[in-house]
C-alpha positions in Angstrom: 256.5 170.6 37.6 253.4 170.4 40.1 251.2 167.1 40.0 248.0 167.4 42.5 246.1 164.5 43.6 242.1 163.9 45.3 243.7 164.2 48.7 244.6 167.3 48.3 248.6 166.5 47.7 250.3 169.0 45.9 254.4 167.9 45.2 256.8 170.5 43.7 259.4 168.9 41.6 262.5 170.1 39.4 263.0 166.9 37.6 263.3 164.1 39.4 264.2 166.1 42.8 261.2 167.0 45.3 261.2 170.7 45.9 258.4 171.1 48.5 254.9 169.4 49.2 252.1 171.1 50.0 248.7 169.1 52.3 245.6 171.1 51.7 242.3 169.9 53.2 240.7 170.1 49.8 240.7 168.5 46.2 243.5 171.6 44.3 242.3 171.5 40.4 244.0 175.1 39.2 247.4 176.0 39.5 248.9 179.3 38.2 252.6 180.2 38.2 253.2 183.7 38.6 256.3 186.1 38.5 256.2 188.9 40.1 257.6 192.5 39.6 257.7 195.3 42.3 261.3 196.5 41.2 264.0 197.1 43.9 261.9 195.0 46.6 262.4 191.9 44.8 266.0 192.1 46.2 265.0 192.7 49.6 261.9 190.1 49.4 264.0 187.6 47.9 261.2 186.8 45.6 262.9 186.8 42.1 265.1 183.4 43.3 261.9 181.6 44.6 259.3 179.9 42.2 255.7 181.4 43.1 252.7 180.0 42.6 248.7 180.3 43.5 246.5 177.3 43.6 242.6 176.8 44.6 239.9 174.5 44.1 236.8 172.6 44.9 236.4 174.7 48.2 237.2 177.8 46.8 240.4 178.7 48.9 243.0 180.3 47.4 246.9 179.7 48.4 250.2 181.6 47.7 253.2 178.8 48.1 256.4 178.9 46.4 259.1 176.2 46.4 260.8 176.8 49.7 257.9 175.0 51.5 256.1 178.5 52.2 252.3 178.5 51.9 249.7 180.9 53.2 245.8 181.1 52.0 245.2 184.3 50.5 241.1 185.0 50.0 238.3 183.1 50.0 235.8 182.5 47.6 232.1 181.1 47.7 231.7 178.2 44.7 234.7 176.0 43.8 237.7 177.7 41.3 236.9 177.0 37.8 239.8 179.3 36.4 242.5 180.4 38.1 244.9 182.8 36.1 247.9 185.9 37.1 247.7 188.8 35.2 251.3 189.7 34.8 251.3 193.4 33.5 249.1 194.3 36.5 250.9 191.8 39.1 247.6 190.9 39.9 245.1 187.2 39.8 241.7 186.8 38.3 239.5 183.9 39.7 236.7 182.5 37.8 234.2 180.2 40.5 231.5 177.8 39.9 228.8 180.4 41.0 230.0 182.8 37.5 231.4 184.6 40.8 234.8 187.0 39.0 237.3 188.3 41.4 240.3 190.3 40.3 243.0 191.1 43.4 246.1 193.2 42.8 249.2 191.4 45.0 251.3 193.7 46.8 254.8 193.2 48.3 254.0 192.5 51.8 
């Protein structure tokens, strides 16, 4: 479970237990979880064992964080994130802004 908060707080749980928190400098209103598939580098990336997931909001930043307190900002867009969704078959997330503004990025391994 995620819960966000004005602040721009995002917490990580597995039940009761906190998994990993997250300060942002902006309100986060979309969260998508997303499980990724790029065959054999999974192993090597380690990525099938960790729980991945992209989050945005009112400022239009994007972030990939996952629950082993790893987050990095991964594109930039102008309005705030109205929709935030992954794409599984095509490992890939679509982004829906304020400004009618639809991006569409493919996620590679590295």
């Amino acid at each position: 479970m995620i819960s966000c908060d004005e602040k721009g707080l995002v917490v990580m749980y597995k039940g009761l237990q906190v998994l990993s928190k997250y300060q942002r400098e902006a309100i986060i209103n979309q969260i998508t979880f997303c499980q990724l598939e790029f065959g054999d580098l999974e192993k090597d990336l380690k990525l099938k064992n960790s729980n991945l997931f992209f989050m945005g909001g009112k400022s239009g930043i994007v972030c990939l964080a996952d629950d082993n307190k790893h987050c990095s900002e991964v594109c930039k867009v102008s309005g705030s994130i109205q929709s935030l969704l992954f794409y599984k078959q095509e490992n890939s997330v679509v982004i829906i802004t304020s400004t009618l503004l639809f991006v569409q990025f493919r996620i590679s391994p590295n």
